[in-house]
C-alpha positions as CSV (number, residue, x, y, z in Angstrom):
1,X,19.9,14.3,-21.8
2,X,22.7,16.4,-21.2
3,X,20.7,18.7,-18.6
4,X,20.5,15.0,-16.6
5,X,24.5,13.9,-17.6
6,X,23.4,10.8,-19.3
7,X,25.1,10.2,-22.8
8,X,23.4,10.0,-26.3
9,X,25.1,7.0,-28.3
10,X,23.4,7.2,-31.9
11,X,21.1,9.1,-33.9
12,X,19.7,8.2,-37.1
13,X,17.0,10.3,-39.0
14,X,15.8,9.9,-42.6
15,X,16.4,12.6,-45.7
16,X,13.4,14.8,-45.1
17,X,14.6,17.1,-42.9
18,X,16.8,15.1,-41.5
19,X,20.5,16.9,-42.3
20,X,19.0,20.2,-40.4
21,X,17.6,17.4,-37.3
22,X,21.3,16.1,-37.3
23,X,23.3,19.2,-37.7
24,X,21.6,20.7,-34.3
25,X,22.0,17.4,-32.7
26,X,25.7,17.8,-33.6
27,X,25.8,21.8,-32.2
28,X,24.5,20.1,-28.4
29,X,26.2,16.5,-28.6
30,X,30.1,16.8,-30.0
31,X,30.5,13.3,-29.7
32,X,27.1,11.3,-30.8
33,X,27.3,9.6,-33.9
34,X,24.9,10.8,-36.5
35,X,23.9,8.7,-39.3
36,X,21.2,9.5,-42.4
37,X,19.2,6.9,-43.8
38,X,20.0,7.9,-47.5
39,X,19.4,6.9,-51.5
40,X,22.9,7.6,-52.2
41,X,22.8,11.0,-53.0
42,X,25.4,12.4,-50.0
43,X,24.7,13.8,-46.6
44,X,27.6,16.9,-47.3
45,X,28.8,16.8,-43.7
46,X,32.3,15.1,-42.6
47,X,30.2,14.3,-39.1
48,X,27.4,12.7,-40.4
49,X,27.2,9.0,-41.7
50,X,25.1,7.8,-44.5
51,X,23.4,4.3,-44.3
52,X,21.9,2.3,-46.5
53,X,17.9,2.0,-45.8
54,X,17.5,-1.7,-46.0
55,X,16.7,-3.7,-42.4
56,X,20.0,-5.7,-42.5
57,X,22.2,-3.3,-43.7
58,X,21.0,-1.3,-40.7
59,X,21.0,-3.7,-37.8
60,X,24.6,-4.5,-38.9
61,X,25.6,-0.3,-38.9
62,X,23.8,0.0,-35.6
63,X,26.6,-2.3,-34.0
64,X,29.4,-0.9,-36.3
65,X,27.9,3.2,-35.3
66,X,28.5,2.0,-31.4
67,X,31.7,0.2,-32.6
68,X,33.2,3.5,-33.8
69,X,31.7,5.9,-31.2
70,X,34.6,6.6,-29.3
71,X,32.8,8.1,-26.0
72,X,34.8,10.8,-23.5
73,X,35.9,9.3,-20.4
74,X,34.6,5.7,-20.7
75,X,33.9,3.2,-18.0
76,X,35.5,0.5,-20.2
77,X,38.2,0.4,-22.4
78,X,39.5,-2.5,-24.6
79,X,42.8,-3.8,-26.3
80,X,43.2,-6.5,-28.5
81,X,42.4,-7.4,-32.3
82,X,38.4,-6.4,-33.2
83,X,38.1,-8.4,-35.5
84,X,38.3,-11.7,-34.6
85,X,35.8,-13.8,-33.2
86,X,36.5,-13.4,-29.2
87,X,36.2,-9.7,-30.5
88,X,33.2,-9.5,-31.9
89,X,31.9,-11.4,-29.7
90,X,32.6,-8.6,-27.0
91,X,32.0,-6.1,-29.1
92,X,27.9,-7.6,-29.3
93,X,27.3,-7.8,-25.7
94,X,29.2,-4.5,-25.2
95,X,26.5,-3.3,-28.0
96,X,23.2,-5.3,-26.6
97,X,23.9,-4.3,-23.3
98,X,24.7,-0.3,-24.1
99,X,28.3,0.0,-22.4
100,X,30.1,2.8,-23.9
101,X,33.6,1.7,-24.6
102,X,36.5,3.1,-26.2
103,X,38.5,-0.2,-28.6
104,X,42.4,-0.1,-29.1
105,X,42.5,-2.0,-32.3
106,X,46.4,-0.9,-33.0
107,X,47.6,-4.0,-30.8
108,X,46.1,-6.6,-33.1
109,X,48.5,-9.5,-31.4
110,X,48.2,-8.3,-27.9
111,X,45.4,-10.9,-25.7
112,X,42.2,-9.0,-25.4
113,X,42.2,-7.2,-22.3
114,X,39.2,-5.1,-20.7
115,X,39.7,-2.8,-18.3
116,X,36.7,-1.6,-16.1
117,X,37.4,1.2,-14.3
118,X,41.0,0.7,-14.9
119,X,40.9,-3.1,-13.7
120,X,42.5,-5.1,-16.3
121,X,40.2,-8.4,-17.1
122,X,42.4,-10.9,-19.8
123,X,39.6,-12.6,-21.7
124,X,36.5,-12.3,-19.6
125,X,34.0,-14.4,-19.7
126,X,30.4,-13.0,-19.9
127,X,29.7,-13.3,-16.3
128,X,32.6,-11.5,-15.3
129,X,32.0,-8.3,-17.3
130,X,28.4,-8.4,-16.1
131,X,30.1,-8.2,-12.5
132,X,32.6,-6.2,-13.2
133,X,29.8,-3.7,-14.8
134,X,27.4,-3.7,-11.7
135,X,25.3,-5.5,-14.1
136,X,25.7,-8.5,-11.5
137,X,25.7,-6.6,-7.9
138,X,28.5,-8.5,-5.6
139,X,27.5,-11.3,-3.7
140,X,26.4,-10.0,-0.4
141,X,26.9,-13.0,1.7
142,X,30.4,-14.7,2.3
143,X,31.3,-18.2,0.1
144,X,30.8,-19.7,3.3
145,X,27.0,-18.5,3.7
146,X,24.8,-21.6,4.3
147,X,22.4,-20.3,1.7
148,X,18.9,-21.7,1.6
149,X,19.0,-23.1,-2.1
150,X,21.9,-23.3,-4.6
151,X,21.1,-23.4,-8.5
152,X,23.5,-24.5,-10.9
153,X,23.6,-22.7,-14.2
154,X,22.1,-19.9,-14.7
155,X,19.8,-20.3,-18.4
156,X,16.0,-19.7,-18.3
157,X,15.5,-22.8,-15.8
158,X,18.1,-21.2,-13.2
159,X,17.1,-17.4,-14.0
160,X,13.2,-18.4,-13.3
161,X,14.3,-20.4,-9.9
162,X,15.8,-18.3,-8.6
163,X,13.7,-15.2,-9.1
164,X,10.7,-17.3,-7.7
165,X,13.2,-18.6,-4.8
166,X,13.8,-15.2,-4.0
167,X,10.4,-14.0,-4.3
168,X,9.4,-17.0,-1.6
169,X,12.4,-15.4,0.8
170,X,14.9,-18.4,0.4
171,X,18.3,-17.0,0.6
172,X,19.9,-18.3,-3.0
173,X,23.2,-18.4,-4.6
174,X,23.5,-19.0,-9.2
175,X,26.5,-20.9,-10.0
176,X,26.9,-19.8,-13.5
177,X,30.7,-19.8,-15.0
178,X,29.7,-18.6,-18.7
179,X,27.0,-16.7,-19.6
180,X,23.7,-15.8,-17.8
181,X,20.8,-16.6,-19.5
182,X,22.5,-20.0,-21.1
183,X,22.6,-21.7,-24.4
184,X,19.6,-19.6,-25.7
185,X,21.8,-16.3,-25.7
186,X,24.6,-17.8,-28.2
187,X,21.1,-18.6,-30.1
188,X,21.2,-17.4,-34.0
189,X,17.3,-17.9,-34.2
190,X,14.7,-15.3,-32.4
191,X,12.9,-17.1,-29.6
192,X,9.2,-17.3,-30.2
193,X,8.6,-19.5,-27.8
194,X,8.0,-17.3,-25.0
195,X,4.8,-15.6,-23.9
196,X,4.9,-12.1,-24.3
197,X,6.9,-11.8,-26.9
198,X,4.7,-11.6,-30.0
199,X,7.6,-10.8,-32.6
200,X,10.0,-12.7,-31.2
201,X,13.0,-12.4,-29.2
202,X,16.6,-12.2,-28.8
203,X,17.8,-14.4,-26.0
204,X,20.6,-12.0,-25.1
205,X,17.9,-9.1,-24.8
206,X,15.3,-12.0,-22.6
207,X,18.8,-12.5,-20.4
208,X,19.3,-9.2,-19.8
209,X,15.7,-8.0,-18.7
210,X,15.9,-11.1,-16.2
211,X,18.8,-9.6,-15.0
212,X,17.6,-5.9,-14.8
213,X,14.6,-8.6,-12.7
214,X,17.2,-9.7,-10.3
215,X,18.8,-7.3,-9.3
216,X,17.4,-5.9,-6.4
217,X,16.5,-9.7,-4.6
218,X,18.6,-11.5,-2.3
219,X,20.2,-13.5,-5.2
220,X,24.0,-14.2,-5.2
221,X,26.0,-14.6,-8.2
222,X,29.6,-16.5,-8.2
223,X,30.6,-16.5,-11.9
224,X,34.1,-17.8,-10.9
225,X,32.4,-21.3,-9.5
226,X,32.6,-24.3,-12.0
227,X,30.7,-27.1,-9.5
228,X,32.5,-30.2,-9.7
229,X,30.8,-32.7,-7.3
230,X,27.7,-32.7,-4.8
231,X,27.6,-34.5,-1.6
232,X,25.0,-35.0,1.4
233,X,25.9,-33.8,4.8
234,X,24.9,-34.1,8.2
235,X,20.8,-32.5,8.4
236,X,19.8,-33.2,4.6
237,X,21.9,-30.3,3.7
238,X,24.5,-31.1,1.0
239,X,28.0,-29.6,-0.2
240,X,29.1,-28.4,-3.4
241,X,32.8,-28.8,-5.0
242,X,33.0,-25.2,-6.9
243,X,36.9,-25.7,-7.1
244,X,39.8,-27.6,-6.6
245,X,41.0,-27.2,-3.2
246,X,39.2,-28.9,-0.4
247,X,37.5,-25.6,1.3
248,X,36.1,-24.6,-2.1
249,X,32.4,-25.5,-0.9
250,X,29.4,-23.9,-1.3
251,X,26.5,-25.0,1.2
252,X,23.1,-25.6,0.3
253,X,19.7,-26.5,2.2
254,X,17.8,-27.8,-1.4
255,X,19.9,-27.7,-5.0
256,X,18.2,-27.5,-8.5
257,X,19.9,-28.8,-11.1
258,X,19.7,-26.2,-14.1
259,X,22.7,-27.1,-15.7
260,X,21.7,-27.2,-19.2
261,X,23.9,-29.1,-22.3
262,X,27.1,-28.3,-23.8
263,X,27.9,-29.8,-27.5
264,X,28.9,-32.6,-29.3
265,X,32.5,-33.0,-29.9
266,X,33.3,-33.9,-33.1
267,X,35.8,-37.7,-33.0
268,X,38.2,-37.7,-35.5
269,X,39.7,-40.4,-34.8
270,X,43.7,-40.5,-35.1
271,X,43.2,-37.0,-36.2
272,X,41.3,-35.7,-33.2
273,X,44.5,-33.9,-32.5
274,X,43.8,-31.4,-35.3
275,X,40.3,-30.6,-34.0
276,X,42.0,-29.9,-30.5
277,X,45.1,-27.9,-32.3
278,X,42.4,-25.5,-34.7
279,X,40.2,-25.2,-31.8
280,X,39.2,-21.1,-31.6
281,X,41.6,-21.1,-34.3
282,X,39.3,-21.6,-37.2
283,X,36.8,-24.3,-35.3
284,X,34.6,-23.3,-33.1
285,X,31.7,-24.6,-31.6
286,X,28.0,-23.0,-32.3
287,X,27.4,-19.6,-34.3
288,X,26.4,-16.3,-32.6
289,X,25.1,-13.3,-34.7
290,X,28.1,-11.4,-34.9
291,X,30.1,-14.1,-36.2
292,X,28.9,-12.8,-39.3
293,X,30.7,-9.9,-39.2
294,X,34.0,-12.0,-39.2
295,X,33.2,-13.9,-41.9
296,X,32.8,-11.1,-44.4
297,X,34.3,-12.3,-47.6
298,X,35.1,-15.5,-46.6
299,X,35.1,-19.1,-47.4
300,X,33.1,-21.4,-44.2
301,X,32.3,-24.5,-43.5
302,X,29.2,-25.6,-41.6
303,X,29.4,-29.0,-39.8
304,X,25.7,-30.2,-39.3
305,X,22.7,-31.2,-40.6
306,X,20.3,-29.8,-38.6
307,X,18.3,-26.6,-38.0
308,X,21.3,-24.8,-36.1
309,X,22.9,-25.6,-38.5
310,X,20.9,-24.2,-41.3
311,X,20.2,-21.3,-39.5
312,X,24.2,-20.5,-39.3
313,X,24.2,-21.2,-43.1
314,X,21.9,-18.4,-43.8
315,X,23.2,-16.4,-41.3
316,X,26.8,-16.2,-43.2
317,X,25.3,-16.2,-46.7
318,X,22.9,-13.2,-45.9
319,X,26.0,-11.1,-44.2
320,X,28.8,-11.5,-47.2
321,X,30.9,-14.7,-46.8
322,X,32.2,-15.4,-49.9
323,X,31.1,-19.7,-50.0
324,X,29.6,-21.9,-47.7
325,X,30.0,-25.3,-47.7
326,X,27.6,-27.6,-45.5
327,X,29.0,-31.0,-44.6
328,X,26.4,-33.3,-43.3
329,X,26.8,-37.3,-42.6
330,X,23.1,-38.0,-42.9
331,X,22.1,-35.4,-45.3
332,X,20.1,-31.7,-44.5
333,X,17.6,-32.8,-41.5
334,X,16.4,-29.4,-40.5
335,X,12.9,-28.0,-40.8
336,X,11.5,-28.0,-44.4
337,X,10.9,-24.4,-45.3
338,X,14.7,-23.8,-43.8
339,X,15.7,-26.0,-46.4
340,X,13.9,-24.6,-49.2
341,X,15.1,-21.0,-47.8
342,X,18.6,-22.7,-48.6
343,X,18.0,-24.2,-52.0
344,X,15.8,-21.7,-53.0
345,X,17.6,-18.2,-51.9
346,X,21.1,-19.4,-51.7
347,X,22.0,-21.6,-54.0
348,X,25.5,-19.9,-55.4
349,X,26.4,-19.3,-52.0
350,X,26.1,-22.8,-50.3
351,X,27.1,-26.2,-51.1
352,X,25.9,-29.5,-49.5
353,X,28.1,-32.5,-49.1
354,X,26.3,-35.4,-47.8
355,X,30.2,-36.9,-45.9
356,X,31.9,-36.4,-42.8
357,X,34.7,-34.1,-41.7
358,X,38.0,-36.5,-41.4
359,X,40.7,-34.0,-40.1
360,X,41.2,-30.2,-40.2
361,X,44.3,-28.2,-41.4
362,X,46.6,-25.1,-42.0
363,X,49.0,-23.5,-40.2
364,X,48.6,-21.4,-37.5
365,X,45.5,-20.5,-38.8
366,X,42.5,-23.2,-40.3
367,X,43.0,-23.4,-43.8
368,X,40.8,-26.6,-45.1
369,X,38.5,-29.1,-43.9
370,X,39.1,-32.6,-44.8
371,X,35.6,-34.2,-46.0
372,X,35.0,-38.0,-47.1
373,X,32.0,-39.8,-48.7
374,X,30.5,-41.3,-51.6
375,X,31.3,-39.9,-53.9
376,X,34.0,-37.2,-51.7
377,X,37.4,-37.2,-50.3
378,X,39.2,-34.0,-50.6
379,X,40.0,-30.8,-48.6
380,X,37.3,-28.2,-48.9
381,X,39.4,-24.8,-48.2
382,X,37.9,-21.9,-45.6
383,X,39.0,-20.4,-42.9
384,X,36.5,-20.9,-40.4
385,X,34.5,-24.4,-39.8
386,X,31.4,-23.7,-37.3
387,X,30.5,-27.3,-35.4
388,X,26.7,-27.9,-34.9
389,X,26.3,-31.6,-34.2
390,X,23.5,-31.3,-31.0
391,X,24.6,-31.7,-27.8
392,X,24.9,-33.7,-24.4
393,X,23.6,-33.1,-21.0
394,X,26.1,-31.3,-19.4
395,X,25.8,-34.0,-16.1
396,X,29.6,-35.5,-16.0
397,X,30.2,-34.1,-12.5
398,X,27.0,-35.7,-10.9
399,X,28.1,-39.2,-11.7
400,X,28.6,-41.0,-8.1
401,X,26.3,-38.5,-6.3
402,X,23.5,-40.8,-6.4
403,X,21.6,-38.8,-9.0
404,X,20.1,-41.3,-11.3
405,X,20.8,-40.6,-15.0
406,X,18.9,-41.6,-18.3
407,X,22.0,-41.6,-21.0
408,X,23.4,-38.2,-19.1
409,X,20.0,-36.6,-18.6
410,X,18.5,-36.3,-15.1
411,X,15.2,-38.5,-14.0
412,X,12.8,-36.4,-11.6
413,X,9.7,-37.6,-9.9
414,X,7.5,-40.0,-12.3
415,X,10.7,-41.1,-13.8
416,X,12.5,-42.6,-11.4
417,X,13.3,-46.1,-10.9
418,X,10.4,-47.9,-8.4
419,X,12.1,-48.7,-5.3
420,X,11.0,-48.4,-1.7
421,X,10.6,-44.8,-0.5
422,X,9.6,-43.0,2.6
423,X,7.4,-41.0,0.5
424,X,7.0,-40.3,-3.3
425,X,8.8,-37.7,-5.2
426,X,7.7,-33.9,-5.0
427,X,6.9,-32.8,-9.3
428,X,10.8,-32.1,-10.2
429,X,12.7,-33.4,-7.3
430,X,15.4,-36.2,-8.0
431,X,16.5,-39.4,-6.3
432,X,18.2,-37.3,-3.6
433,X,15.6,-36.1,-1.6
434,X,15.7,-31.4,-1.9
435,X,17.9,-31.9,-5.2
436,X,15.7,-30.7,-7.9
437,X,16.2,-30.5,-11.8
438,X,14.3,-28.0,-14.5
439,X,15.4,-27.5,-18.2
440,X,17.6,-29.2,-21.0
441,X,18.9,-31.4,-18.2
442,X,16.1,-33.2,-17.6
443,X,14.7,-36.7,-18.7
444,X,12.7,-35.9,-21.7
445,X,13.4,-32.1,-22.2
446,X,11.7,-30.5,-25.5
447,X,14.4,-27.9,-24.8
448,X,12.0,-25.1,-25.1
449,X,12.8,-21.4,-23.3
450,X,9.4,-21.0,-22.1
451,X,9.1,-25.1,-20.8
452,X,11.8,-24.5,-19.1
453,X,11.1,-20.8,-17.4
454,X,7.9,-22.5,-16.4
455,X,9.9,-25.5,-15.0
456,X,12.3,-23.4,-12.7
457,X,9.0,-21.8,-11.4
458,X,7.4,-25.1,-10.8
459,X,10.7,-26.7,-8.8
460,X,10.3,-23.7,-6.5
461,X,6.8,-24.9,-5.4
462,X,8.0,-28.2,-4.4
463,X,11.2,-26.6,-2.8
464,X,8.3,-24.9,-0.5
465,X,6.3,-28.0,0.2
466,X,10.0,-29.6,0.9
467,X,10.9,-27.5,3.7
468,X,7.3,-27.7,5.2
469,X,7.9,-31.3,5.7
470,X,12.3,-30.8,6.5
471,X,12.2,-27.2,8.1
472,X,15.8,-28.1,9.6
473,X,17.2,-27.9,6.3
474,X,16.7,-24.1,6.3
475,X,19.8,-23.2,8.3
476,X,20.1,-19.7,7.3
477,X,18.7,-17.5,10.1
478,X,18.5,-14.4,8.5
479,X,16.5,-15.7,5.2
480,X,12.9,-14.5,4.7
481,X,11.6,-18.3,4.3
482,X,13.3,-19.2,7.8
483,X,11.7,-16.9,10.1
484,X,8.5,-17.5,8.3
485,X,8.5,-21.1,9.7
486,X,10.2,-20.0,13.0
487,X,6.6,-17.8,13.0
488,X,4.5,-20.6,11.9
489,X,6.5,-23.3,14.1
490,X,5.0,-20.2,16.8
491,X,1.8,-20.5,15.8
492,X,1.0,-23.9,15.8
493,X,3.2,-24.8,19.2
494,X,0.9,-21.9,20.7
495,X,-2.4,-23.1,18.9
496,X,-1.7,-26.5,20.5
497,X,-1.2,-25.9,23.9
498,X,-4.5,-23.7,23.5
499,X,-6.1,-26.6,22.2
500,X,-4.7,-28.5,25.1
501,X,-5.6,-26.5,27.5
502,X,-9.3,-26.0,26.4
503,X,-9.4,-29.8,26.9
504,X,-8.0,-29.9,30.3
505,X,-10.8,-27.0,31.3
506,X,-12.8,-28.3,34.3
507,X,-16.4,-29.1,33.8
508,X,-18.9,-26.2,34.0
């Protein structure tokens, strides 16, 4: 490795020969961190770490090894408070997606700053950094561009359209402002959904090899787009608002609509004000696996019922908070054996109380949650409350597109109301003829990673038998999927006048 100038992060080896392994590691590698998986009886070297040999302890040293390795000469370099949970947050995908950094945790109070390649970022978003990075090449075409297709959001639905877009030659653009790979990354449980996967896994780590996927295709990325509105224009093309001036367009020959769900808010009624006060404060919406390294010590609340829920319970009970409480309205819904995990393994740890939250408070930091039932009505103290009530179709900026809705979600083909039509709908297409939907989004959605991969994949077909039938909607003239019908248009205009002139052939 450093014949080829490539960098070793970590290296862990086990007591049997493993202090020699390490100290010639050490000789060849100044600045590698070197752990020993150990009983406890001492490595004897000031370079060499000792960890504990049990599976959690060490996917949690892993993160904390890369944490403290302190690279030479470092792409990225960070400022801002570690520990909190914007932090460690960054601090995971740094991790998952092996960036060496270097971390200024003096400036606790200072807004987290990155700087890549010396280009300050004040708190990036996940699609900015995988930009920033190269993980995300820079669009190639101008904003302007009048791409083939368009897909909003960019989780396993969007991801799989637009690789099989690509694949088909239509020139396509992913709006995505937050994360690639959606809602399943921020997921606590393994996905095991997902063919090809037989242990599971992680949906950062599925995001990620989609991306590595992408990379090389003719697929733009504009992580600073939020689409706000979609309109028809003249030639069955149609406009997207990605901003708030006027010229903030983006033009598209077919959409699809991968645009996923965004939680429940919880309503407090004349104390929604606290909720919107304590927000990324102490309440936050949804659990992510390093949240549990915040919450070492500490005393949380879970809001929920559910299997997200649950799964967040564990997640804090297993990585040292000091209590969890779970509030629930209608009681612990989630899966059986997640409950008896609870009961069973927990019990000391977590608390159930079968209310609602009423108000949140503390100072500039959370310091309670009000609770009310039954048999409640009192402030349950903890610093952090974690919100997992479900969520809604994230579909507010389709309303008055013509797009017809099912409580938020989007109808597609056999779903839509019976009316009179020019011809029926293609398997995932909407009411707007060459606007397609694939994913949560959808009218009856099981909200599964591989339903909806195989969805995005699926949309794509009919996007081909579209354009067969609208070939004028294609106005990129430099996409793959264009001159392919300019070819076949060719064809056939040549095969007919052959035909017509074998009919016009005098008599022999």
């Amino acid at each position: 490795m450093r014949s080829a100038q490539d960098r070793l992060a970590i290296v862990i080896s086990d007591e049997v020969g493993g202090v020699s392994l390490l100290r010639q590691i050490h000789m060849r590698h100044t600045t590698t961190m070197l752990a020993l998986l150990a009983t406890g009886n001492g490595a004897g070297y000031d370079y060499v770490v000792e960890l504990d040999m049990s599976p959690e302890s060490l996917e949690t040293a892993l993160e904390e090894l890369f944490f403290a390795w302190n690279p030479p000469n470092p792409r990225v370099k960070v400022a801002g408070c570690a520990g909190e949970r914007e932090g460690s947050s960054l601090r995971r995908f740094l991790y998952l997606n092996g960036v060496p950094y270097i971390w200024d945790d003096r400036t606790k109070h200072q807004e987290l700053t990155v700087h890549v390649d010396d280009v300050p970022i004040l708190h990036p978003t996940p699609s900015q950094l995988y930009v920033a990075l190269g993980i995300i090449p820079a669009p190639s075409h101008p904003s302007s561009y009048p791409y083939d297709l368009v897909v909003v959001g960019g989780g396993p639905a969007g991801l799989s359209a637009a690789l099989s877009a690509s694949l088909v030659g239509l020139s396509t653009l992913v709006i995505e402002a937050h994360r690639p790979g959606g809602t399943a990354t921020t997921s606590i449980n393994l996905i095991r959904n997902y063919l090809g996967f037989p242990g599971g896994v992680a949906g950062t780590r599925l995001a990620k090899l989609a991306l590595e996927q992408m990379a090389t295709l003719d697929i733009d990325w504009r992580p600073s787009y939020s689409a706000c509105s979609l309109r028809e224009t003249k030639g069955g093309r149609y406009e997207i608002q990605v901003g708030k001036h006027p010229d903030d367009v983006v033009s598209a020959g077919m959409v699809l609509l991968a645009c996923g769900q965004k939680p429940n808010r919880l309503a407090l009624g004349e104390a929604q004000q606290t909720e919107e006060y304590f927000l990324n404060r102490g309440v936050y919406y949804g659990a992510v696996p390093s949240d549990r390294l915040v919450e070492v010590g500490k005393d949380v609340v879970i809001v929920g019922g559910g299997d997200s829920a649950g799964q967040a319970a564990l997640l804090f009970a297993k990585g040292g908070s000091e209590s969890i409480a779970i509030v629930a309205r209608d009681g612990l819904t989630m899966a059986k054996p997640l409950r008896e995990e609870i009961y069973d393994h927990v019990p000391t740890l977590i608390n159930v109380f079968r209310a609602k939250v009423t108000e949140f408070s503390g100072t500039e930091q959370l310091a309670a949650v009000g609770v009310r039932g039954k048999w409640y009505d009192f402030p349950i103290p903890a610093t952090s409350a974690y919100i997992n009530i479900g969520g809604k179709p994230n579909t507010e900026w389709l309303r008055g597109s013509g797009i017809e809705l099912d409580d938020g979600y989007i109808k597609t083909d056999i779903y839509l109301e019976t009316r009179a039509r020019r011809r029926e709908a293609l398997p995932f297409e909407t009411s707007l003829p060459g606007v397609f939907a694939a994913g949560d989004v959808r009218v009856k959605s099981r909200r599964r990673v591989g339903q909806a991969v195989g969805q995005g994949t699926a949309a794509v077909a009919s996007m081909e038998r579209y354009v067969q039938d609208k070939p004028r909607v294609l106005a990129d003239p430099g996409s793959t999927a264009h001159l392919l019908l300019d070819i076949l248009d060719v064809v056939d205009s040549a095969a007919r006048r052959g035909l017509k002139q074998w009919l016009q052939r005098p008599p022999s």
